[in-house]
C-alpha positions in Angstrom: 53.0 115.2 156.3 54.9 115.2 152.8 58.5 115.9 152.6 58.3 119.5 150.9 59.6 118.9 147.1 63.2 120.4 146.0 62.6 123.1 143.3 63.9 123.2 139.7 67.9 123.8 139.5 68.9 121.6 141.9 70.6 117.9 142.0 67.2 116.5 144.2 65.0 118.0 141.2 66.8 116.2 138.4 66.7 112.8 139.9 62.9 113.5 140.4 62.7 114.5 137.2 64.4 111.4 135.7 62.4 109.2 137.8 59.0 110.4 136.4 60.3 109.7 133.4 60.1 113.3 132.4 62.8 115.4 130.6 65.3 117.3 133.0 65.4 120.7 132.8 68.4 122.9 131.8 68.7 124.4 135.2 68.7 121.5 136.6 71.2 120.0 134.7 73.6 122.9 135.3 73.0 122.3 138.6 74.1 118.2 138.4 76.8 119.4 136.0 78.5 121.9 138.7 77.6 119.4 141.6 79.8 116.7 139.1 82.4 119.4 138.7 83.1 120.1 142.3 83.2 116.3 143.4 85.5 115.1 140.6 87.9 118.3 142.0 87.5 116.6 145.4 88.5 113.2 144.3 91.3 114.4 142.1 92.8 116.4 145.1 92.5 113.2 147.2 94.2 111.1 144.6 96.9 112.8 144.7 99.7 111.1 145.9 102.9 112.7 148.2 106.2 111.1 147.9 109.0 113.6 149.6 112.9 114.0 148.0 113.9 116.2 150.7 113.2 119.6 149.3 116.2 118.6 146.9 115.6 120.7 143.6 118.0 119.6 141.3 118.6 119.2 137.1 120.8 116.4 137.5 119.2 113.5 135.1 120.3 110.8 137.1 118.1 112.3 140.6 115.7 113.5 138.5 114.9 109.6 137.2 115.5 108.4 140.8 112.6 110.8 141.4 110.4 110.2 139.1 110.9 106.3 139.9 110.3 107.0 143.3 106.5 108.4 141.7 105.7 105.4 139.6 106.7 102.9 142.4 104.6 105.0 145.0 101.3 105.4 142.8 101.6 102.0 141.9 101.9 100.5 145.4 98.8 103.4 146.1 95.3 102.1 146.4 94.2 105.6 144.3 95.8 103.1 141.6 93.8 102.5 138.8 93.5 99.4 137.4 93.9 101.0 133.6 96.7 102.5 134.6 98.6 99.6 136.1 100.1 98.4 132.7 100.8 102.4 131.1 102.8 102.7 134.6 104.4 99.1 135.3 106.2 100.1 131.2 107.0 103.7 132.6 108.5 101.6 135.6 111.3 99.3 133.7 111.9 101.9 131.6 112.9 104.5 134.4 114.6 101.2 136.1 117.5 101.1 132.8 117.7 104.7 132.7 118.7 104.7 136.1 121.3 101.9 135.6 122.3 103.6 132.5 122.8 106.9 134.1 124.4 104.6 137.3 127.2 103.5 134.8 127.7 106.3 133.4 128.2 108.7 136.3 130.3 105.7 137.8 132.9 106.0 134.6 133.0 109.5 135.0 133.6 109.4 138.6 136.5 106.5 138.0 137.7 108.8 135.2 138.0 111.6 137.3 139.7 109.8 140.2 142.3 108.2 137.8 143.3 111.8 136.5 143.6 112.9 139.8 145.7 110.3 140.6 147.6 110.9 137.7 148.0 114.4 138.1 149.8 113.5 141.8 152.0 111.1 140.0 153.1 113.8 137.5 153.5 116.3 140.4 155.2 113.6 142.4 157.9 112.9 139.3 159.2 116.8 139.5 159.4 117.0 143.7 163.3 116.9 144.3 163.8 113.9 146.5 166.4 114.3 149.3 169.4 112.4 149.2 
């Protein structure tokens, strides 16, 4: 007994129509182009990869490029890692990597500059305390 055929507007239909060597239908290419459409979704959804900051939503530039370093590092290490996008990403990678230790320094030097006024500030109090004698 023959398998019964698939009718015109479906994904079985076009390949049958491309193996006979015959021209495929326009419903039955909509019907490959929506089965394409909802397959790529699937395997963009599943590509996407999760890397957790502990619900920390901040502005600060310095955790933000912590962040975002944490993203390239984690899709790079990711199998869903393309292999054209190894080199666009390993770039992105340093980059984020001396804007970190730029940002380091910098919030380092503030920190030091605001301990040394405090500092100062308790010296300057200290100078007008009457000392007992």
């Amino acid at each position: 007994m023959p398998r019964e055929l698939k009718p015109c507007g479906t994904r079985a239909a076009a390949q049958r129509h491309r193996r006979h060597g015959e021209e495929v239908c326009p419903d039955c290419k909509a019907a490959e182009r929506e089965h394409r459409r909802k397959y790529a979704r699937r395997d963009r959804v599943e590509k996407t990869i999760q890397v957790d900051f502990g619900g920390a939503n901040t502005t600060d530039p310095l955790t933000v490029a912590r962040e975002n370093l944490a993203i390239v590092t984690a899709t790079l290490r990711s199998d869903k890692c393309l292999p054209k996008d190894i080199v666009p990403l390993t770039k992105r990678r340093e980059e984020l990597v001396q804007l970190v230790q730029q940002l380091s320094t910098q919030h380092e030097e503030e920190r030091m500059e605001q301990q040394g006024a405090e500092v100062a500030e308790n010296v300057a109090e200290a100078a007008f305390r009457p000392t007992a004698v």
